[in-house]
N, C-alpha and C positions, 0 to 999 in steps of 0.2 A: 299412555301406552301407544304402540306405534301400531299400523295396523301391520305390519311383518312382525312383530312381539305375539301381537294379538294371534294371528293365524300358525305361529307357531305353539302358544298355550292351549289352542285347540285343535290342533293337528300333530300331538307330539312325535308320529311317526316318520314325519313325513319333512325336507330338509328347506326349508327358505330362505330367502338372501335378496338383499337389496343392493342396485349398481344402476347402473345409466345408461339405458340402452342403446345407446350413442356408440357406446362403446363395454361390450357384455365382457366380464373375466372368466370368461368358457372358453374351453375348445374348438377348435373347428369341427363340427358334424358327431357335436354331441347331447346334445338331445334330441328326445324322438317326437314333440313335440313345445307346441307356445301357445297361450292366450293369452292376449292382449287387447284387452278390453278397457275402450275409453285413454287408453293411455297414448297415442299420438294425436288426439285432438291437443295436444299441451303442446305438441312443436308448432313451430312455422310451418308453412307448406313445403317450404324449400328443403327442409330436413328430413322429407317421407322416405323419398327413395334409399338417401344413406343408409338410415335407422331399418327400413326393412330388410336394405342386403344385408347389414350386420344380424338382424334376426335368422335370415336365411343362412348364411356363414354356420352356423350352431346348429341346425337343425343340420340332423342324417339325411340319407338320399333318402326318397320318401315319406319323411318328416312334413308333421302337417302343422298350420299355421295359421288360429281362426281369430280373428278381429273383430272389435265391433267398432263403430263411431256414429260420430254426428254429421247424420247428410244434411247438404247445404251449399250456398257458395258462401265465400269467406269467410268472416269472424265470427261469434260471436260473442258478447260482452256481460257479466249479469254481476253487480254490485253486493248482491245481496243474496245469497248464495242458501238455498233453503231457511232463508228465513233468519240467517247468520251475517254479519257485516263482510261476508269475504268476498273481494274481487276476483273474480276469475275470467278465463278467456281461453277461449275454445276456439279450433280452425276447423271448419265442417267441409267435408268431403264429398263429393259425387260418387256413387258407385263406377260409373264409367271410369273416372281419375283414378278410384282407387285399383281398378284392376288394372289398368296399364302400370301404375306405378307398381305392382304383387308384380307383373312381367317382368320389369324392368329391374327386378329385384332378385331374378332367378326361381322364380314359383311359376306353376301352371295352376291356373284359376281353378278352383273344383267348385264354387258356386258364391253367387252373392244376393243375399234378399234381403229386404227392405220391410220397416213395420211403420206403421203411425204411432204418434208418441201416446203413453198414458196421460189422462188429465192430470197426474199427480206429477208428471216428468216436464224437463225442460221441454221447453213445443218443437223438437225439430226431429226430421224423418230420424226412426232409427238403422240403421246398417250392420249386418252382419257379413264377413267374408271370411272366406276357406281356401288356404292356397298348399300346394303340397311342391315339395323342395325337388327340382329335376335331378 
């Protein structure tokens, strides 16, 4: 089961859909919000800014848009992925980076803060950000 199968068997009221944020099949400035959680640590670095103004593009004027990721510089790599043989690879983010890039993307920053990981989570800072669509 997919986890959009899944979140639809337990949300039946409520509509899901999977696409690529690269490029969303929405409207322009039609929703009223986005989270996005964990989900651009999977691009390049080079591919933030795109992917957020396309986020931003859909989002209403004052439409907000809260992120989380993995602070860091560069990559990260882990083979073995809870405990499961999957390779993965993460691009970790500075809070500074990520708010010019939320700029650069047509949001005004409403706040960004930072946690220490849990012992059970990957070791790297965690990052929360809030950007609202001018």
């Amino acid at each position: 089961m997919t986890v959009v199968a899944l979140a639809r068997e337990l949300n039946p009221a409520m509509t899901f859909a999977q696409g690529d944020m690269r490029a969303l099949p929405l409207s322009d400035a039609s929703l009223a919000g986005i989270v996005a959680f964990y989900s651009l640590i999977h691009l390049e670095r080079g591919a933030a800014v795109g992917v957020l103004t396309e986020l931003t593009r859909v989002l209403m004027p004052g439409g907000l848009l809260l992120l989380a990721f993995h602070g860091g510089e560069g990559e990260a790599h882990a083979d073995n992925w809870f405990g499961r043989g999957v390779s993965i690879d993460a691009t970790l983010f500075q809070p500074t980076e990520m708010a010019t890039y939320l700029k650069r993307a047509g949001l005004d920053v409403e706040a960004i803060t930072t946690r220490a990981p849990y012992e059970f989570e990957y070791q790297t800072t965690r990052v929360y950000a809030a950007g609202v669509k001018r």
